[in-house]
C-alpha positions as CSV (number, residue, x, y, z in Angstrom):
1,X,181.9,62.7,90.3
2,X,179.2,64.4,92.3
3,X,177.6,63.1,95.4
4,X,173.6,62.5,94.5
5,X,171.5,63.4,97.3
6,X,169.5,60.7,97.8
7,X,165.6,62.2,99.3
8,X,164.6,59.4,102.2
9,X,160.4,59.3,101.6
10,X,158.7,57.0,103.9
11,X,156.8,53.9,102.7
12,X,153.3,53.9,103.7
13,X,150.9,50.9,103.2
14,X,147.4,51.2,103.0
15,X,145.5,49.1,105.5
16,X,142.1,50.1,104.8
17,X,140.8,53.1,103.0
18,X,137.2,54.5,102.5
19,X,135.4,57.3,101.1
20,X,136.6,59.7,104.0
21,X,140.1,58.6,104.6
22,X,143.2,55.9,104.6
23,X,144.4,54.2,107.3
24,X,148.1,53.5,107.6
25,X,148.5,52.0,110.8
26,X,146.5,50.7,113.6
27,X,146.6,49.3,117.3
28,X,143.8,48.2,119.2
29,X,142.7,46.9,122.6
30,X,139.7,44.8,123.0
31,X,137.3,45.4,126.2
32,X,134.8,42.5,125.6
33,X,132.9,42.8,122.0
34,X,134.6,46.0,121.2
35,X,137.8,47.1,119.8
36,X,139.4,50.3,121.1
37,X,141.9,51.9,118.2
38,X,143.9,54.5,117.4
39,X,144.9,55.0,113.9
40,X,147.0,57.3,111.9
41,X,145.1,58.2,108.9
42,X,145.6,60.8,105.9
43,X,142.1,62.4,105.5
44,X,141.6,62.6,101.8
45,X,139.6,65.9,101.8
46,X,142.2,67.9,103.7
47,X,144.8,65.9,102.6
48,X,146.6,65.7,105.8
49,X,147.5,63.1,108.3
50,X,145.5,62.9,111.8
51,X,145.6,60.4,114.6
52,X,141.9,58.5,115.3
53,X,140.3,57.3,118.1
54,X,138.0,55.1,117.2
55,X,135.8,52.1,118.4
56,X,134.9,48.9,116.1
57,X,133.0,45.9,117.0
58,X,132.5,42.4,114.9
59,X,128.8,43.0,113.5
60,X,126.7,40.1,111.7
61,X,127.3,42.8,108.5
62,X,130.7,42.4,109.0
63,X,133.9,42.4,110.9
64,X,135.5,45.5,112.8
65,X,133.1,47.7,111.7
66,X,132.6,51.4,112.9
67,X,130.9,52.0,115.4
68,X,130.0,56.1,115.3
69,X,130.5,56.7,118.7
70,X,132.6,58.5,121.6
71,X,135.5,55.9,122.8
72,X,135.1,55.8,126.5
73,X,138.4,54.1,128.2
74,X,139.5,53.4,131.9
75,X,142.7,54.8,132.0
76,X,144.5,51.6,132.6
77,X,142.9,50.5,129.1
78,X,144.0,54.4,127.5
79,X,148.1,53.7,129.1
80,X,147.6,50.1,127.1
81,X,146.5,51.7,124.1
82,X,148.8,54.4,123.8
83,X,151.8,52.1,124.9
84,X,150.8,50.3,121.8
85,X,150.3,52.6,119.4
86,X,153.9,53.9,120.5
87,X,155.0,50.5,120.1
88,X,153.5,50.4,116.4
89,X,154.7,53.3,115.3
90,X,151.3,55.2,115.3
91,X,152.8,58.5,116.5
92,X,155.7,60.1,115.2
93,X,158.5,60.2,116.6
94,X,158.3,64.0,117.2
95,X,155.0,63.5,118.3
96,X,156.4,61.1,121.0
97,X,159.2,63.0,122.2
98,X,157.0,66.3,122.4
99,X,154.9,64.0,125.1
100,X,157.8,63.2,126.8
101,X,159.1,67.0,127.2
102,X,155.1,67.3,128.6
103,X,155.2,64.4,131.0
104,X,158.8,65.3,132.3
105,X,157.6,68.5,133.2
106,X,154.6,67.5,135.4
């Protein structure tokens, strides 16, 4: 009897999705009314996956929204954010290793 070869796809859940985009996963830091996140979303129009940084705050409209702005970060607060996004599972783990090559290099 032949082998199958079984095709491993990753499971991705939608956390929130609008007209632009789906988030799949999220982290975030919070620097007094303001959330600080990075994201991995698949923008629908290209259809491709990209990382987002991007800042949210708890409106009277409603909660976490986007706030279209830069996201301005201590550095401290950007090591946080980036140690838990690779903690989350935000970044590949190419993506993660190709940072380490960088940083071992410096």
């Amino acid at each position: 009897m032949a082998k199958q070869n079984k095709e491993t796809t990753e499971e991705r859940k939608i956390v929130k999705e609008t007209k632009y985009c789906e988030v799949f996963k999220a982290v975030s830091i919070i620097d007094d009314d303001y959330y600080s996140s990075i994201e991995k979303i698949k923008v629908k129009s290209k259809n491709r996956d990209e990382i987002r940084f991007a800042l949210y705050k708890d409106t009277f409209k409603m909660e976490r929204q986007f706030i279209p702005r830069s996201l301005d970060l201590t550095e401290k607060q950007l090591l946080e954010l980036f140690g838990k996004a690779i903690e989350g599972k935000v970044f590949s783990e190419e993506f993660v290793n190709l940072l380490r090559e960088k940083l071992n290099k410096t």
